[in-house]
Structure formats: structure tokens, C-alpha cells
N, C-alpha and C positions, 0 to 999 in steps of 0.2 A: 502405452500398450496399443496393439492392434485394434482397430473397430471392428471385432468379426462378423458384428452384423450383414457392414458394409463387404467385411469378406467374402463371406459366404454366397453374396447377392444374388452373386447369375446363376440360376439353378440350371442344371444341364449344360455347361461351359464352360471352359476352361480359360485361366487367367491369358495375359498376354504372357510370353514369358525369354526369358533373359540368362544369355549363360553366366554374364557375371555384372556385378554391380561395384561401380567404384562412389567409396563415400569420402570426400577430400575437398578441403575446406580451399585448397590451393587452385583456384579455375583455372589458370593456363596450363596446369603439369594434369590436371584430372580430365581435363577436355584433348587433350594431346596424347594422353592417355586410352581412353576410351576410342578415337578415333585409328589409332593405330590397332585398338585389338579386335575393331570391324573389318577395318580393311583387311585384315587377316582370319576374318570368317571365327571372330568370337563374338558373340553377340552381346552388346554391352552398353550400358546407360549408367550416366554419373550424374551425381547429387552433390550438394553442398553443406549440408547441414544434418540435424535430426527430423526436425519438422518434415523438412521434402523427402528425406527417406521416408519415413512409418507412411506418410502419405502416398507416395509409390508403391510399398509395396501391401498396401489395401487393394489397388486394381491391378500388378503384376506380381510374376513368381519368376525366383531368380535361383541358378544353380551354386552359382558361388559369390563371398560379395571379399571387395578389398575395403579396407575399415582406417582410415587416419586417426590416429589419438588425439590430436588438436583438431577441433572443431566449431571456431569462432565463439558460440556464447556460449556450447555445448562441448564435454566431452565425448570420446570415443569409447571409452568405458562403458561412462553408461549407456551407452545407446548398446552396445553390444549385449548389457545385462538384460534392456531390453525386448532387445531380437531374440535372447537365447528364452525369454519367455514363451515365444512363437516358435520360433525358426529351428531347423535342425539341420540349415545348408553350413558348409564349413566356410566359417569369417578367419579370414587371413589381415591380420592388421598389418599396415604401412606406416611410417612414421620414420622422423629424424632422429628419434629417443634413443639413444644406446644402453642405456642403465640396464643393469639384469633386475632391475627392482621391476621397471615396467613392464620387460621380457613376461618375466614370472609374471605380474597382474594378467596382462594381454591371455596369457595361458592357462591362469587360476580362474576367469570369470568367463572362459567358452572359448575363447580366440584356438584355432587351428598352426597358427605358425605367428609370425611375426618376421618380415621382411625388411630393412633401414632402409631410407632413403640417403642421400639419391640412389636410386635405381636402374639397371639395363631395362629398356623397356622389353628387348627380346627376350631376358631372362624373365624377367614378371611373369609375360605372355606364357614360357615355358612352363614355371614354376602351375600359371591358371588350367594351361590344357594337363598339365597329372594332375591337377585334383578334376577335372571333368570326368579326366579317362578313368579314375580313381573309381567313381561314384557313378560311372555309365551315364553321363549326362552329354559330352558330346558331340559325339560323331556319329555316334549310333544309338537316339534318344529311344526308342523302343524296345532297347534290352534293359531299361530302366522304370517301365513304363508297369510293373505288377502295382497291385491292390494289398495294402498293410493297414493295421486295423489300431489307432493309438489309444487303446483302452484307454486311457488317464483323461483324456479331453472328449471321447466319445466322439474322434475323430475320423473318416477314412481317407488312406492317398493312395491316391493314381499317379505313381514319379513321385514327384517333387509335390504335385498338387494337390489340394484338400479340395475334394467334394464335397458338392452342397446337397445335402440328403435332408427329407424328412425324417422325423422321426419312425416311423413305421419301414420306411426303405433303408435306411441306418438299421435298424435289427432285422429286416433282411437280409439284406447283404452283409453284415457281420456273421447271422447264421451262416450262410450257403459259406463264405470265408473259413469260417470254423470245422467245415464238414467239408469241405472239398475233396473233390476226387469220390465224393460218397453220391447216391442216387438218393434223393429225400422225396417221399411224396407229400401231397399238397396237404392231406389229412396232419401230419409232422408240421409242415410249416403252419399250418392253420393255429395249432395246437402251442407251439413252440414260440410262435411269434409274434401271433395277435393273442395268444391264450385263451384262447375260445373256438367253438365249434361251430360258430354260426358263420363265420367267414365264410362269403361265398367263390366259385373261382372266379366270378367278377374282377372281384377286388385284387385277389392275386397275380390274374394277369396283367392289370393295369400295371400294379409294381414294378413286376416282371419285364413291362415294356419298358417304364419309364427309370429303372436303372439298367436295361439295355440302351437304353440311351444315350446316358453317359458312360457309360464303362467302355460300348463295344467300339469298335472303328467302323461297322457298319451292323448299325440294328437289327437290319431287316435278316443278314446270316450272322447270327452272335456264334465267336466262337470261346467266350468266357461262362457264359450260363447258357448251359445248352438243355433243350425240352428233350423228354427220353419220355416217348409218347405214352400212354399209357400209366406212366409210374410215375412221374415229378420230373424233377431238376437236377443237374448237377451242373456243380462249378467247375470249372476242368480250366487250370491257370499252366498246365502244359502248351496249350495252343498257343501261348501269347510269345 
């Protein structure tokens, strides 16, 4: 499993990130691979194992990954069980396997498609840019780029990417999420969020900056959490 410690590290920053990921145990056809879906303006980095994956993607974020079933000491299986613990990018497996027995596994444990090899490399390529264009990751990464809130891990993403939030800016910014489009004043988030009345606007504006931080494209004019002078905040996820 993921070190999300390690995940989470760089606060206010975003990972390196990768349109696709190939994982294939095969070095000359996964590097021949990868090179061709650069030079063609897909952005892509390959792996050999499970170790160098999970470890890769600790310090980057990747839009789509391609997945081999044979993986030296390692299956493809379970590494895909789990990725699918973490990850909610769609894993396309690769593989020489024809059997529908593996088909079906590849499908029943997360896998998105399942491709045999040998393979065109144009076709792969093709097959990689619909699932970008699919999922707005791309050619046009900032139609991709809204704020979703994963209740279940008390997670939030920006795209693809998981923000490293404090706890206190985490139920910030889940409120203003939850209430979007609405004007909240400070006295509500006071109340709402730290559940006390003594919060001063100190505190709040620091927040206030330091998740304009990372959310905005530039801090200084946020056009995600905008001040409505006088009365509070709103989140307004139209602008973006």
C-alpha cells in the first residue's frame, strides 16, 4: 500500500505528474514503448516491477497507467488490487494472456480494459489519448482541474491530485465545497468549523490564505474562494 505520509509531504504542492504509466516487466518493448508515447506528446514513465511502481507513485501522479500480468517475482493482479486501494485513474492491462478467465479477473479486480499483446504501438497510443480525452486529462488539463471531496478517506482532489490539507483547512474547505455558490459569513464558519466562538478572524484568514494557496492559480486574485467584503466567503467553482 501507499506511504501516505510520504504522500501527502509537500504541503501546498503538487506532485510531478504523468499522463500515463507503463508497468511491464519486458524492458526493451516498455522502454520502446514509453519513448514513442513522448515523442508524441504523451507524457510517460515506465517501471519494471511493483516495488518501483508503489515507489513512484509516492512522489508523482499519473492520469492513466498500462498494467502487464506477468511481473517477474510479482503479479499484475495484485498490484492492480493494490493501486485500486489508492488510485481511482483507469488501469488498462497489457499482457500475452488470451484466456477470458484472465480477461474476466483483469475486469473483476479494477482493470478498465485489457489489451493482448503484441500490440500496434499507434493503436495503444490511440486507445491512451480516449481514455485522457475521456477523463479531460490531456490536452486540455484545466477542464479537469475542479475540487471533489472523498468522504470515505477524508480526502480532497484537485484533478487527479490529492491535497495535503491540515486538519482544520480539510473541514474548511469541505465546508465552503458543501455550500458553494452560497455567501457564508465568518461568524457560520466560526461556528461550523472550528465549533466555537472564540475564533478570531486571525485565524480564519490565515486559512483562507493558505488554502488560496493551493487551490488558486494565483493567490493574490483567487477566483475559487472569493472575499464578499463585508459578509464572508463564497466558493464560486464556476470561474474555474
Amino acid at each position: 500500500m501507499l506511504n501516505y505520509k510520504r504522500y501527502l509531504k509537500k504541503v501546498g504542492e503538487f506532485m510531478p505528474h504523468y499522463d500515463c504509466l507503463i508497468i511491464d516487466d519486458e524492458e526493451e518493448l516498455g522502454i520502446s514503448t514509453c519513448e514513442y508515447f513522448n515523442i508524441l506528446d504523451v507524457k510517460t514513465y515506465f517501471t519494471q516491477n511493483a516495488e518501483d511502481t508503489l515507489s513512484f507513485l509516492q512522489e508523482n501522479s499519473v492520469s492513466v497507467i498500462l498494467l502487464d500480468i506477468n511481473l517477474g517475482q510479482s503479479s499484475g493482479f495484485n498490484l492492480c488490487k493494490t493501486l485500486r486501494e489508492t488510485l481511482e485513474v483507469p488501469i488498462l492491462f497489457i499482457s500475452a494472456r488470451s484466456s477470458n478467465e484472465d480477461m474476466l479477473l483483469a475486469l473483476n479486480i479494477g482493470g478498465d480494459d485489457y489489451i493482448q499483446k503484441p500490440y500496434s504501438l499507434s493503436v495503444l497510443l490511440a486507445k491512451v489519448r480516449a481514455v485522457l480525452k475521456r477523463y479531460g486529462t490531456s490536452e486540455h488539463p484545466s477542464a479537469n482541474m475542479r475540487l471533489r471531496v472523498d468522504a470515505t478517506t477524508e480526502r480532497i482532489y484537485l484533478g487527479q491530485n490529492v491535497l495535503s490539507l491540515k486538519n482544520m483547512e480539510y473541514k474548511l474547505l469541505k465546508y465552503l465545497l458543501e455550500n458553494k455558490g452560497r455567501i457564508i459569513g465568518k461568524e457560520e464558519l466560526f461556528d461550523q468549523v472550528w465549533n466555537d466562538s472564540f475564533t478570531g478572524d486571525g485565524t480564519l484568514n490565515v486559512h483562507i490564505r493558505r488554502l488560496r494557496e493551493k487551490i488558486e492559480t494565483d493567490p493574490n486574485d483567487p477566483q475559487l474562494i472569493k472575499t464578499v467584503w463585508g459578509m464572508g466567503y463564497v466558493y464560486n467553482e464556476d470561474n474555474v
